[in-house]
PDB file of N, CA, C and O in Angstrom:
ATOM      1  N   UNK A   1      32.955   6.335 -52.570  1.00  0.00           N
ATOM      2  CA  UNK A   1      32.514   7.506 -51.869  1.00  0.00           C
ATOM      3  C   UNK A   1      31.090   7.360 -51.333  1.00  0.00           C
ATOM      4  O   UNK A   1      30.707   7.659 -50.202  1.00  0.00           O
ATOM      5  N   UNK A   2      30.226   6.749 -52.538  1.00  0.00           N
ATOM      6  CA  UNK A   2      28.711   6.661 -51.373  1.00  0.00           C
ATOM      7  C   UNK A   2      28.769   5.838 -50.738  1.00  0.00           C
ATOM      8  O   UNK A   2      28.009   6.172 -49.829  1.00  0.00           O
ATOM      9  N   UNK A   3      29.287   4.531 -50.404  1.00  0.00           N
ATOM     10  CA  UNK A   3      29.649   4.080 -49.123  1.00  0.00           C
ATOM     11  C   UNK A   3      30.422   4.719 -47.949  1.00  0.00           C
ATOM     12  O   UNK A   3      30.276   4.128 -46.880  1.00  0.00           O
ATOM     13  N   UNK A   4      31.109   5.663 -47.939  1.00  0.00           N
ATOM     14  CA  UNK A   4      31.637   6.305 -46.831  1.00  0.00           C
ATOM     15  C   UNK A   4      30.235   7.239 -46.869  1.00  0.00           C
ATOM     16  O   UNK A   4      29.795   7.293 -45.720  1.00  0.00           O
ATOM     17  N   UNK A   5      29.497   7.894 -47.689  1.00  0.00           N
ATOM     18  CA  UNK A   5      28.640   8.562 -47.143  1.00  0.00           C
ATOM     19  C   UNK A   5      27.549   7.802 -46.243  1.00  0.00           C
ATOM     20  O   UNK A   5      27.041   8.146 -45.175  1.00  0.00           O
ATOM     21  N   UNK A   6      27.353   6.634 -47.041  1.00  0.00           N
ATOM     22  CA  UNK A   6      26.412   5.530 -46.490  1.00  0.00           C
ATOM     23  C   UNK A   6      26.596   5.086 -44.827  1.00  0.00           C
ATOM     24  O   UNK A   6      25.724   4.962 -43.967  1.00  0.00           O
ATOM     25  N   UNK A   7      28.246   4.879 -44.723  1.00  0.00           N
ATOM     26  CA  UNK A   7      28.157   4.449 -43.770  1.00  0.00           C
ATOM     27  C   UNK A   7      27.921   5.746 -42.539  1.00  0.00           C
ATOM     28  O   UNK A   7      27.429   5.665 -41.414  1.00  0.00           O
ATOM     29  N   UNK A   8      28.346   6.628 -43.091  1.00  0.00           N
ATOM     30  CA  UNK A   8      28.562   8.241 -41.997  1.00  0.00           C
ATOM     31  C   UNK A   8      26.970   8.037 -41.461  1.00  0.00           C
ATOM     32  O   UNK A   8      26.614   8.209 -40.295  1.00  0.00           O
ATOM     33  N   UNK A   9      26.183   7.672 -42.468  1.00  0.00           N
ATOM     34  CA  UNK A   9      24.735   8.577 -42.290  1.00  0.00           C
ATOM     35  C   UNK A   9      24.167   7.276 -41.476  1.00  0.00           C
ATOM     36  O   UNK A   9      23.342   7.676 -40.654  1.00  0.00           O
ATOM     37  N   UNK A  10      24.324   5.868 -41.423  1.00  0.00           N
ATOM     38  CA  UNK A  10      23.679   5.249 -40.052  1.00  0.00           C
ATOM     39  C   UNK A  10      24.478   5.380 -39.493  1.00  0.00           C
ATOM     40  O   UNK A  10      23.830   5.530 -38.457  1.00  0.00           O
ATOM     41  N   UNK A  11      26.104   5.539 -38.972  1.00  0.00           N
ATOM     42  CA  UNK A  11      26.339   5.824 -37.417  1.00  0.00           C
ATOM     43  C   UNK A  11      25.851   7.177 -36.728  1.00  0.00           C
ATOM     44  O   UNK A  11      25.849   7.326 -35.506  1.00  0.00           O
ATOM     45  N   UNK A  12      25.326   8.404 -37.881  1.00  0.00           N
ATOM     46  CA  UNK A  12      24.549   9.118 -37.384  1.00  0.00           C
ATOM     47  C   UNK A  12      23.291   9.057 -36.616  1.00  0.00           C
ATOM     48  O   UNK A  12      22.815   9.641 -35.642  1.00  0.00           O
ATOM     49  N   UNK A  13      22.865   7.934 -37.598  1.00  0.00           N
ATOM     50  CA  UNK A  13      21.295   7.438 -36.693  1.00  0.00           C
ATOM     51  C   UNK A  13      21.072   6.268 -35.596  1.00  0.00           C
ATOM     52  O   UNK A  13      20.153   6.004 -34.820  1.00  0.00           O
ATOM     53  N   UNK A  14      22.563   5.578 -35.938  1.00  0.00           N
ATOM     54  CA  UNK A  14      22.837   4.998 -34.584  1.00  0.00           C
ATOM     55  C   UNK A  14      23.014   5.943 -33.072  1.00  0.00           C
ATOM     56  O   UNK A  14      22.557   5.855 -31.933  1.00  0.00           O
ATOM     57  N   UNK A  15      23.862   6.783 -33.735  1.00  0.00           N
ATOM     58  CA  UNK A  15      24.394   7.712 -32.666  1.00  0.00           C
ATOM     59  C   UNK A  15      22.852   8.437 -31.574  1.00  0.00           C
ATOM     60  O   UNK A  15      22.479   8.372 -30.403  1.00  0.00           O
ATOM     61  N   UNK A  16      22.375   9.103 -32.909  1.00  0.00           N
ATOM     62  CA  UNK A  16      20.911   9.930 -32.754  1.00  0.00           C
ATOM     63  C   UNK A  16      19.964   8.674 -31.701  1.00  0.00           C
ATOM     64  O   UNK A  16      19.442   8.939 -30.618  1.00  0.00           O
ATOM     65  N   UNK A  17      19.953   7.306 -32.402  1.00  0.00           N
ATOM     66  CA  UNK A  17      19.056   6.466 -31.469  1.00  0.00           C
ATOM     67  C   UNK A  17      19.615   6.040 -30.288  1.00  0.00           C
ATOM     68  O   UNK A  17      18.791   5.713 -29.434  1.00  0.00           O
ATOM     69  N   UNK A  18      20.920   5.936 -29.952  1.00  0.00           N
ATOM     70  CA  UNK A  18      21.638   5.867 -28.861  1.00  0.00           C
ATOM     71  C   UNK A  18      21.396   6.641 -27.766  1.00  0.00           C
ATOM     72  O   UNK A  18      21.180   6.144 -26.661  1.00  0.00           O
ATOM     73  N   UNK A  19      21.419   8.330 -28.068  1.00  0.00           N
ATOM     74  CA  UNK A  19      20.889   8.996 -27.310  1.00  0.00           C
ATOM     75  C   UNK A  19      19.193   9.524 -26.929  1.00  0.00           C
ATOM     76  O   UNK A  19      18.883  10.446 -26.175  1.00  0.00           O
ATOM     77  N   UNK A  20      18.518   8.865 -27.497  1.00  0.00           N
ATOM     78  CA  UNK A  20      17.345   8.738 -27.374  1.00  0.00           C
ATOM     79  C   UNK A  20      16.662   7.686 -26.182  1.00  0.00           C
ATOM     80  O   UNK A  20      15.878   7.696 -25.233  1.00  0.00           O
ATOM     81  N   UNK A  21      17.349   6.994 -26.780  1.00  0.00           N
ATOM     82  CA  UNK A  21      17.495   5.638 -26.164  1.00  0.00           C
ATOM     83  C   UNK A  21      18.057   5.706 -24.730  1.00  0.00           C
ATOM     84  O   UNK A  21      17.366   5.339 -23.778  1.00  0.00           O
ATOM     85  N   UNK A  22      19.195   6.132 -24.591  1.00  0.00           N
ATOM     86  CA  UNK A  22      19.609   6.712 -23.029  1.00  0.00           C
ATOM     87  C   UNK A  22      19.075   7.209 -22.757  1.00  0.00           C
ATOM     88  O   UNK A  22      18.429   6.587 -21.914  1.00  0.00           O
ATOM     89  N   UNK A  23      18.480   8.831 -22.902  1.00  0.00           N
ATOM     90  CA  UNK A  23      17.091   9.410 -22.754  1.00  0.00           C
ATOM     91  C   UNK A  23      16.279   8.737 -21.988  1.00  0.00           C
ATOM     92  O   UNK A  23      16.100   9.012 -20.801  1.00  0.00           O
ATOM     93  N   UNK A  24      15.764   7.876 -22.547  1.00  0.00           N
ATOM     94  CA  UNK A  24      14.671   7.137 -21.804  1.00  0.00           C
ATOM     95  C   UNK A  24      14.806   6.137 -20.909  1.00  0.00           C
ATOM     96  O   UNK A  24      13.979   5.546 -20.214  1.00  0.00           O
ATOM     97  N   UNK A  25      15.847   6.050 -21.017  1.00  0.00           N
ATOM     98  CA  UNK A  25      16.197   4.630 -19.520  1.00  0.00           C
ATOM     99  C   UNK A  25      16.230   5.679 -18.513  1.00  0.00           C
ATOM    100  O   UNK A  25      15.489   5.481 -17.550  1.00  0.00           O
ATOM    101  N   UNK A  26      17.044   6.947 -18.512  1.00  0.00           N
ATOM    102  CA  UNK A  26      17.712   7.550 -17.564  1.00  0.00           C
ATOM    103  C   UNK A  26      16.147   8.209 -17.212  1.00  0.00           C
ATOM    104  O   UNK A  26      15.897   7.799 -16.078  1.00  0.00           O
ATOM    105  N   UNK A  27      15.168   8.923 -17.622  1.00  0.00           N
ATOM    106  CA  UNK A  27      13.849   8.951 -17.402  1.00  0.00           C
ATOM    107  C   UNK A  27      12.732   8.013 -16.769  1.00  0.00           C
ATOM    108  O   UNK A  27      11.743   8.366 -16.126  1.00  0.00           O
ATOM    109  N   UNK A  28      13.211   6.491 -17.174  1.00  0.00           N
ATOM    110  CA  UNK A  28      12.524   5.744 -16.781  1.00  0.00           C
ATOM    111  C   UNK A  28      13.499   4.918 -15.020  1.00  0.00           C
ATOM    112  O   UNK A  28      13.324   4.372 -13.931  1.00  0.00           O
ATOM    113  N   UNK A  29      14.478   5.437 -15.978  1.00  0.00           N
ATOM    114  CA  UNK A  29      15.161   5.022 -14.036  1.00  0.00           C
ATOM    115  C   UNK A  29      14.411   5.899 -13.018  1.00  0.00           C
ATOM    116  O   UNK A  29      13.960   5.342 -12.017  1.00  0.00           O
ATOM    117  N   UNK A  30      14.207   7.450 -13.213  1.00  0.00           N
ATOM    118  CA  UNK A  30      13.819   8.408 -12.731  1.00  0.00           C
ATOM    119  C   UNK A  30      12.753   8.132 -11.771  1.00  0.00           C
ATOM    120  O   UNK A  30      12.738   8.291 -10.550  1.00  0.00           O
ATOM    121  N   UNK A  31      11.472   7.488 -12.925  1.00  0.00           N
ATOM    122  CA  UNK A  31      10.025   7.248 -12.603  1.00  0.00           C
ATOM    123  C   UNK A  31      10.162   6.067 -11.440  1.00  0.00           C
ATOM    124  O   UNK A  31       9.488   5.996 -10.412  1.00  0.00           O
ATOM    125  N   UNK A  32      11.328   5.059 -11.922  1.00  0.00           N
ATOM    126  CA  UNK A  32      10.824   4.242 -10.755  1.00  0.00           C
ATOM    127  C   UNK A  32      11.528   4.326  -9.402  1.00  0.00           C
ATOM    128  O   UNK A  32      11.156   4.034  -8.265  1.00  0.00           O
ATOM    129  N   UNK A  33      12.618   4.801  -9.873  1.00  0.00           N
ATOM    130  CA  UNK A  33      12.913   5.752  -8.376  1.00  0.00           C
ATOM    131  C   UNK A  33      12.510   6.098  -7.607  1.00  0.00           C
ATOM    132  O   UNK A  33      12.608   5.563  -6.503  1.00  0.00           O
ATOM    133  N   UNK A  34      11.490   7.786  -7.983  1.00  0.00           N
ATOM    134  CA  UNK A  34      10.225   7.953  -7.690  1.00  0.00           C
ATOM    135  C   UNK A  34       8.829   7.331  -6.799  1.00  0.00           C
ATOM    136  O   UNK A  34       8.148   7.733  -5.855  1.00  0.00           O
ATOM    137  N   UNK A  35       8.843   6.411  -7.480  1.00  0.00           N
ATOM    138  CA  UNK A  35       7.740   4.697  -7.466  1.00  0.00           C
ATOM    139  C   UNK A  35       8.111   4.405  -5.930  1.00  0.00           C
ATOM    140  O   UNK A  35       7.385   4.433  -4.937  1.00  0.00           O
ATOM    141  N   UNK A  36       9.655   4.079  -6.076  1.00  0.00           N
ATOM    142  CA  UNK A  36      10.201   3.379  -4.572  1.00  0.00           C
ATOM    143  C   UNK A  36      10.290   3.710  -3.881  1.00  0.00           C
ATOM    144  O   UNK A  36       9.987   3.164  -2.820  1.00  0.00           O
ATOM    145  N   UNK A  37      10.838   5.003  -4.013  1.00  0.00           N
ATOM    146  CA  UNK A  37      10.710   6.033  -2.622  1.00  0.00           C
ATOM    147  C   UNK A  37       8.624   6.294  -2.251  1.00  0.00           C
ATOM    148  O   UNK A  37       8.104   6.646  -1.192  1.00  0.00           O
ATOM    149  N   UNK A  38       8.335   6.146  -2.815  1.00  0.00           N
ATOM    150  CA  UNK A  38       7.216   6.566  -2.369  1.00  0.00           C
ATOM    151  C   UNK A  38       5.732   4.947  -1.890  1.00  0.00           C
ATOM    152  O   UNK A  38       4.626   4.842  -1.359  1.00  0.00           O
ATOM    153  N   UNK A  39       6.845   4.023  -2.590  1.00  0.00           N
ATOM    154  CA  UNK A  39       6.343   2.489  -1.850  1.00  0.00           C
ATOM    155  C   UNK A  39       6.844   2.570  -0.508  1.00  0.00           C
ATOM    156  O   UNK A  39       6.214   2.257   0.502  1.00  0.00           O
ATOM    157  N   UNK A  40       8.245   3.094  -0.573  1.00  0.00           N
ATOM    158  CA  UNK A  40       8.925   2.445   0.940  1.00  0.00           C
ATOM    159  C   UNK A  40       8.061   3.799   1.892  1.00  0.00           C
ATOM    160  O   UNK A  40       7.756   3.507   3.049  1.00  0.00           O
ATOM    161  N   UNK A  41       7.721   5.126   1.418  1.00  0.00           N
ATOM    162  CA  UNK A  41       7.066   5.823   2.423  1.00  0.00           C
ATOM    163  C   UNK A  41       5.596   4.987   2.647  1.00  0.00           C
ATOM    164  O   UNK A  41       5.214   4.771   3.797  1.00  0.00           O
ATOM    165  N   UNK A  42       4.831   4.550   1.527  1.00  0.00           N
ATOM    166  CA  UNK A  42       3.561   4.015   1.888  1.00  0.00           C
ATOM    167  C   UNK A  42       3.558   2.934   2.947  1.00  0.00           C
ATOM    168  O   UNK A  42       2.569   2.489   3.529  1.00  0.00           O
ATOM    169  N   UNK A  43       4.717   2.612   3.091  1.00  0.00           N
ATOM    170  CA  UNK A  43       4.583   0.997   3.544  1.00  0.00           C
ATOM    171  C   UNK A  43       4.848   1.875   4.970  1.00  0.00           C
ATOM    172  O   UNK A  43       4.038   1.892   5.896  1.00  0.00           O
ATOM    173  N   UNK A  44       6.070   2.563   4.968  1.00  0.00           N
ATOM    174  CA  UNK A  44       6.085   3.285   6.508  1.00  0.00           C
ATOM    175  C   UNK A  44       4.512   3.288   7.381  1.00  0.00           C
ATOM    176  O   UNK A  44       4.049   2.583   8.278  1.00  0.00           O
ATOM    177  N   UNK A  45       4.005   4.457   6.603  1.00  0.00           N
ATOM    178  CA  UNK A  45       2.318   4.431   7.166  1.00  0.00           C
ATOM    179  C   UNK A  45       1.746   3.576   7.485  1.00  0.00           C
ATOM    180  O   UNK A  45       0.928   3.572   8.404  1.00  0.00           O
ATOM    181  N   UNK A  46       2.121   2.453   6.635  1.00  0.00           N
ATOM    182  CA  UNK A  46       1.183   1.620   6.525  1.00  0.00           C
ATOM    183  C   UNK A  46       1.391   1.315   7.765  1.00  0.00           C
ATOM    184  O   UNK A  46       0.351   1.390   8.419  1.00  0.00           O
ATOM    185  N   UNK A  47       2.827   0.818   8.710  1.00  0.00           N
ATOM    186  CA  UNK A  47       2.599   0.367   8.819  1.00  0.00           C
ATOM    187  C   UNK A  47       2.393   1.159  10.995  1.00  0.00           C
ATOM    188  O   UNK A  47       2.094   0.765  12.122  1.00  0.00           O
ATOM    189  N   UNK A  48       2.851   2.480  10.209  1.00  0.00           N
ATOM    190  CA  UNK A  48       2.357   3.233  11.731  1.00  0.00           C
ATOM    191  C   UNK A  48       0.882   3.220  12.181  1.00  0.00           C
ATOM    192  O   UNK A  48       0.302   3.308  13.263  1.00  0.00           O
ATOM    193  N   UNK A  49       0.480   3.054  10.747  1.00  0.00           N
ATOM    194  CA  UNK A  49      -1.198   3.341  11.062  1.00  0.00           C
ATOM    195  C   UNK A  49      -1.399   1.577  11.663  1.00  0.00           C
ATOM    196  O   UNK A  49      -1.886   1.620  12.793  1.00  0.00           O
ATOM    197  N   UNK A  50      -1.199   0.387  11.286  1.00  0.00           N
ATOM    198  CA  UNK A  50      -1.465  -1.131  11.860  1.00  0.00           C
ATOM    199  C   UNK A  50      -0.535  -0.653  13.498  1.00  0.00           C
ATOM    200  O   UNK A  50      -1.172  -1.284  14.342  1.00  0.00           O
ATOM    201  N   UNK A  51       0.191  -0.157  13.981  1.00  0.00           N
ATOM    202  CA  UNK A  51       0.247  -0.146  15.312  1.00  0.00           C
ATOM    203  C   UNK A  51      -0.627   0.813  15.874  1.00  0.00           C
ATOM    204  O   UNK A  51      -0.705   0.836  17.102  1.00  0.00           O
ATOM    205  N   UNK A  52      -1.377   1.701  15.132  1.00  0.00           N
ATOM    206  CA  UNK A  52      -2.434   3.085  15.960  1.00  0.00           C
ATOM    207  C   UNK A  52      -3.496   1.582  15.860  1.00  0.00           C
ATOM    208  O   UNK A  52      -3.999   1.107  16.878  1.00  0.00           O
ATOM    209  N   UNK A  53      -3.627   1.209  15.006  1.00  0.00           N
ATOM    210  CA  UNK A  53      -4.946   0.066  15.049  1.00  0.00           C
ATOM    211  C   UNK A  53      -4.768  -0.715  16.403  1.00  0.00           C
ATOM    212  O   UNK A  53      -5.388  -0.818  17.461  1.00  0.00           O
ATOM    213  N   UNK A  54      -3.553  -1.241  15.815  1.00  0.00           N
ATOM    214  CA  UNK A  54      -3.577  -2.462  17.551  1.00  0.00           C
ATOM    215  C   UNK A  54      -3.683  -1.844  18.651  1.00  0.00           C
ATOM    216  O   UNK A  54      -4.404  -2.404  19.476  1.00  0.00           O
ATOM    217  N   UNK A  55      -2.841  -0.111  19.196  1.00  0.00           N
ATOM    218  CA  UNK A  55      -3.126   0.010  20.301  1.00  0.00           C
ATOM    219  C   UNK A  55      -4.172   0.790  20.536  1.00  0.00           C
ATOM    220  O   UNK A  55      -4.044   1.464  21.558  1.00  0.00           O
ATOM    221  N   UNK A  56      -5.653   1.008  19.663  1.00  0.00           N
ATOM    222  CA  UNK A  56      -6.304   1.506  19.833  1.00  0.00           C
ATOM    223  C   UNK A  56      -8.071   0.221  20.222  1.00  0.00           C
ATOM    224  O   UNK A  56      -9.099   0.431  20.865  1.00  0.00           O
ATOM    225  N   UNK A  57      -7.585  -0.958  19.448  1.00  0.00           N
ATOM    226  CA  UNK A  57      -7.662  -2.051  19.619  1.00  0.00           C
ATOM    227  C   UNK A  57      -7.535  -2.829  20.748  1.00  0.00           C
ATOM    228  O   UNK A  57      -8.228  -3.847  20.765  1.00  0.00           O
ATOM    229  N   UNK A  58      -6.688  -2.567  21.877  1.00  0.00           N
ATOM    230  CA  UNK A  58      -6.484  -3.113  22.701  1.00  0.00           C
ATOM    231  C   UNK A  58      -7.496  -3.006  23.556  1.00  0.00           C
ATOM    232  O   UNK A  58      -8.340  -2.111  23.530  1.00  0.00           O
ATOM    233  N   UNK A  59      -7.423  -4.221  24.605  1.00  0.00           N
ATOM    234  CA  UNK A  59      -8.180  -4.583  25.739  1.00  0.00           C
ATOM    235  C   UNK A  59      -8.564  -3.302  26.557  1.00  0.00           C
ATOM    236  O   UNK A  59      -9.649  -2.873  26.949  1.00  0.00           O
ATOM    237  N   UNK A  60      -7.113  -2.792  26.682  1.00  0.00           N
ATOM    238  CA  UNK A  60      -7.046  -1.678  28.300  1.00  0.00           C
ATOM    239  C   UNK A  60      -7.892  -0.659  27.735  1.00  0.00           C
ATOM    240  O   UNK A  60      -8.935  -0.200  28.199  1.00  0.00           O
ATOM    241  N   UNK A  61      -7.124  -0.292  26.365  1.00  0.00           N
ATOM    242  CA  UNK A  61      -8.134   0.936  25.757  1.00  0.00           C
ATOM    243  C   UNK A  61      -9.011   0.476  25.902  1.00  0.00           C
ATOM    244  O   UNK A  61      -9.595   0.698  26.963  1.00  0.00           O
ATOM    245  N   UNK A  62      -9.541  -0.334  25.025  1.00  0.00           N
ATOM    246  CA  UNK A  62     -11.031  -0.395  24.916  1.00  0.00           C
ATOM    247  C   UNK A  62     -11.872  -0.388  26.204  1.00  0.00           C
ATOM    248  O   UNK A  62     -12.959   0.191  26.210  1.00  0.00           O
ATOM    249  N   UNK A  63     -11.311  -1.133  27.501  1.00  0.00           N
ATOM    250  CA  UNK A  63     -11.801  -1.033  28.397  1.00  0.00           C
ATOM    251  C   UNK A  63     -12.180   0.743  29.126  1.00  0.00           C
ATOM    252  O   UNK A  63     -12.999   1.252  29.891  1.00  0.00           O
ATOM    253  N   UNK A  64     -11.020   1.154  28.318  1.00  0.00           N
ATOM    254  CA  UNK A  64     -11.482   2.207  29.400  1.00  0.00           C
ATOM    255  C   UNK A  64     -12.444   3.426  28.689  1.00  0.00           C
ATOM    256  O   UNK A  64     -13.127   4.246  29.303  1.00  0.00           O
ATOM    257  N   UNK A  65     -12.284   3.292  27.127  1.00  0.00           N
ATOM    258  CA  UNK A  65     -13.448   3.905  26.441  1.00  0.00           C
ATOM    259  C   UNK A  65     -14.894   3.224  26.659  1.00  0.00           C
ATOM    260  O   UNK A  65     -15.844   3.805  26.135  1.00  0.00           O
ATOM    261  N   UNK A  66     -15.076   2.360  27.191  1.00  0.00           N
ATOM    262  CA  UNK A  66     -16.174   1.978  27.387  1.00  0.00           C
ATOM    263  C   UNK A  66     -17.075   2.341  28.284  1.00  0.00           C
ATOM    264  O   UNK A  66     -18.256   2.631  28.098  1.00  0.00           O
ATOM    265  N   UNK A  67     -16.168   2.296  29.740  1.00  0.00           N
ATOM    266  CA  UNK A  67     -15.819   3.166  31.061  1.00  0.00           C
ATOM    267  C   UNK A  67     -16.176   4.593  30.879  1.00  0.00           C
ATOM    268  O   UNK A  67     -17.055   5.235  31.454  1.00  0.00           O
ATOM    269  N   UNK A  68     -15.381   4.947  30.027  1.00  0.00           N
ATOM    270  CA  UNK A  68     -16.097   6.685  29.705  1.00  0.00           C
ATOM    271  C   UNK A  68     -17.512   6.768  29.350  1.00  0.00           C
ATOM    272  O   UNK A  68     -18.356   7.380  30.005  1.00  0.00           O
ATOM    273  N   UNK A  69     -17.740   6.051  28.164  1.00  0.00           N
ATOM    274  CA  UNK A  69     -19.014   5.978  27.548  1.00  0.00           C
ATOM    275  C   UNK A  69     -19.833   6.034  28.862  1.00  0.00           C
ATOM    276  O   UNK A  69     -20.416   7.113  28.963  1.00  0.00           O
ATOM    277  N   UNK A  70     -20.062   5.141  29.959  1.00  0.00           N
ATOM    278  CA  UNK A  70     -21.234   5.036  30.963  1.00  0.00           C
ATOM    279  C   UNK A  70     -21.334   3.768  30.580  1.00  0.00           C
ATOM    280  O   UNK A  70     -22.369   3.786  29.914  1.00  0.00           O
ATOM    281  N   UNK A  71     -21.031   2.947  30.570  1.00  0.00           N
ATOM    282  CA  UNK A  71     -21.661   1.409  30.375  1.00  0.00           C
ATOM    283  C   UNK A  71     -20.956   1.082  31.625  1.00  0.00           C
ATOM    284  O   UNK A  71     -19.829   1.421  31.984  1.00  0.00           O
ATOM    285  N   UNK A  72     -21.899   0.306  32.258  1.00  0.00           N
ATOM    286  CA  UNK A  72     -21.388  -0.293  33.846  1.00  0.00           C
ATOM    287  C   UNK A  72     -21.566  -2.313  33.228  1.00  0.00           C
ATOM    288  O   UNK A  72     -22.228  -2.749  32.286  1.00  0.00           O
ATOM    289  N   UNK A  73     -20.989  -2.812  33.881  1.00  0.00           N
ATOM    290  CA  UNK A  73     -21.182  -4.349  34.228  1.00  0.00           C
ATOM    291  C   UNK A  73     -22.203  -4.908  34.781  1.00  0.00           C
ATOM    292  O   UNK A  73     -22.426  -4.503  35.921  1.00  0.00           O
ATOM    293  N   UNK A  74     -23.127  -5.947  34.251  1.00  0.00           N
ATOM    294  CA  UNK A  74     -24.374  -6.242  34.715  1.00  0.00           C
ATOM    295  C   UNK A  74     -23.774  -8.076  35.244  1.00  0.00           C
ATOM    296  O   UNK A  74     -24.284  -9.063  34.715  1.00  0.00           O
ATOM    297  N   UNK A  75     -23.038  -8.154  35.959  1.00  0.00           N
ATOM    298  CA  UNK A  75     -23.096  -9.403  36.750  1.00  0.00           C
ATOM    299  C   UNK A  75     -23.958 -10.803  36.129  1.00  0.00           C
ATOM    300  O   UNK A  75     -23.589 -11.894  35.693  1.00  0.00           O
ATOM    301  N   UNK A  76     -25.657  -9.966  36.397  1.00  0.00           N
ATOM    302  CA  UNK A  76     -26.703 -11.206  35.492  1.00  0.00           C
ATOM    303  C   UNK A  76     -27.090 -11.064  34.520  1.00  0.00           C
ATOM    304  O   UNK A  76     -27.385 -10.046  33.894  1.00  0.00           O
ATOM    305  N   UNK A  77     -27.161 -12.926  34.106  1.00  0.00           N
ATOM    306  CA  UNK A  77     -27.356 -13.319  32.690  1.00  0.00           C
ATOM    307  C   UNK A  77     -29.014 -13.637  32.567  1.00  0.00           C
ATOM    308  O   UNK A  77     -29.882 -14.344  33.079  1.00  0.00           O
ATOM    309  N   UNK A  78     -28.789 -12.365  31.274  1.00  0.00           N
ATOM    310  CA  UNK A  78     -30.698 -13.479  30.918  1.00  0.00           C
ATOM    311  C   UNK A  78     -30.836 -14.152  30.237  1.00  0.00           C
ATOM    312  O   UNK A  78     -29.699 -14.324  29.800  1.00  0.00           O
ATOM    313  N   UNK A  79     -31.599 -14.904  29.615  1.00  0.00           N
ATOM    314  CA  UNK A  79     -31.817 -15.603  28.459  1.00  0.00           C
ATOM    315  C   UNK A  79     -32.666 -15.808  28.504  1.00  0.00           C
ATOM    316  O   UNK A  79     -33.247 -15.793  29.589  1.00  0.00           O
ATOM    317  N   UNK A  80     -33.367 -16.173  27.214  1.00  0.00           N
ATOM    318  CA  UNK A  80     -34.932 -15.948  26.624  1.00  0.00           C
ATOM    319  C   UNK A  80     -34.825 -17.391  26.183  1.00  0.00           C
ATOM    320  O   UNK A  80     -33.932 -17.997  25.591  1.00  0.00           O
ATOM    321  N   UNK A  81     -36.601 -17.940  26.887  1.00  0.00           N
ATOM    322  CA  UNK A  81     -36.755 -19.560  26.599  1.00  0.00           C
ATOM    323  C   UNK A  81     -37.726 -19.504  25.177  1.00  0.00           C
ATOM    324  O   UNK A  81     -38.495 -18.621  24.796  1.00  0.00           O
ATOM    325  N   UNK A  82     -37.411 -20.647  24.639  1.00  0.00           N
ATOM    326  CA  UNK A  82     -37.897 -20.702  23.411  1.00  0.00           C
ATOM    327  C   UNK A  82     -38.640 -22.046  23.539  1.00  0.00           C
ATOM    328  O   UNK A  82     -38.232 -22.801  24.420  1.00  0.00           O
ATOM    329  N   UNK A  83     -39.697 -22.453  22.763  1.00  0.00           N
ATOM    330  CA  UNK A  83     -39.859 -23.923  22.348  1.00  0.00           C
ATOM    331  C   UNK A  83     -39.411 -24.381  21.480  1.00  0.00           C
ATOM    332  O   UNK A  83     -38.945 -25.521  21.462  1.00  0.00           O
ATOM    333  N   UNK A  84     -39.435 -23.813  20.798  1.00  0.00           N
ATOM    334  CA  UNK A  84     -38.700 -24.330  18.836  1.00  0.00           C
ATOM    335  C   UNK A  84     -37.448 -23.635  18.692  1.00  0.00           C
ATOM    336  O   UNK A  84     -37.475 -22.463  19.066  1.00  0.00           O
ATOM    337  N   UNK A  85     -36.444 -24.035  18.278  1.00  0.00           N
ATOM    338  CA  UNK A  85     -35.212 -23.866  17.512  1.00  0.00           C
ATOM    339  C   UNK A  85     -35.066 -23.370  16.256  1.00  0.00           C
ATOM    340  O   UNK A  85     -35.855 -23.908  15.480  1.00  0.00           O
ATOM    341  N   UNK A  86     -34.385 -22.577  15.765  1.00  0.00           N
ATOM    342  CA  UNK A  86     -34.564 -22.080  14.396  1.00  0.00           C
ATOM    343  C   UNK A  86     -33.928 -23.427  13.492  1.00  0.00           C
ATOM    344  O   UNK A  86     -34.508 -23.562  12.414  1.00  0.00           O
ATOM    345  N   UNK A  87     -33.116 -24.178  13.690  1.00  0.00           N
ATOM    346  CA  UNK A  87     -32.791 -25.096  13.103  1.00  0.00           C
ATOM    347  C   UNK A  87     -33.162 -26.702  12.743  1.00  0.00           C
ATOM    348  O   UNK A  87     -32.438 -27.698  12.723  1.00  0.00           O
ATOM    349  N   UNK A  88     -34.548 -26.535  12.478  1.00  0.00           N
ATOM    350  CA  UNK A  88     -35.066 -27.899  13.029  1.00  0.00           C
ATOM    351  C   UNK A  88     -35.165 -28.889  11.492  1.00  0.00           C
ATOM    352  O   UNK A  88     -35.716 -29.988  11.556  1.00  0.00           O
ATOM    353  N   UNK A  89     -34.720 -28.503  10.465  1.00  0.00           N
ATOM    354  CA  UNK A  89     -34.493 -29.440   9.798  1.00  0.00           C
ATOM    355  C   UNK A  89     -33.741 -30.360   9.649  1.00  0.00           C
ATOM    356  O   UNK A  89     -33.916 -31.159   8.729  1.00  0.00           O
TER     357      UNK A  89
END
């Protein structure tokens, strides 16, 4: 008889850790679920914001914000004569 009680009372605590145990996978499936959906949205941004970069980046733009600014094209080059070189060792 205390072996049938014996054995009743760990498939109880098998049972009890079983569902504990599921518990927490099914929780931890949850979290990374969670995790992924919200990697695969980051990466979205990520990667709308690297095309606002490039086409804000670009030549034409830039050319023509520059254009707005007031900066005109100066044709001539100056350059400043030196005797000495900064590199003379």
């Amino acid at each position: 008889m205390k072996i049938v009680k014996l054995l009743f009372a760990v498939i109880a605590i098998l049972l009890v850790a079983n569902v504990v145990i599921a518990n927490n996978a099914v929780d931890e499936s949850l979290v990374v679920t969670k995790v992924s959906q919200e990697i695969a949205t980051l990466s979205e941004e990520n990667m709308q914001l690297r095309q606002e970069v490039a086409r804000a980046g670009s030549l034409s733009q830039l050319q023509e914000k520059i254009l707005a600014l007031g900066f005109v094209e100066n044709p001539k080059v100056v350059s400043l004569s030196t005797t000495s070189s900064l590199a003379l060792r």
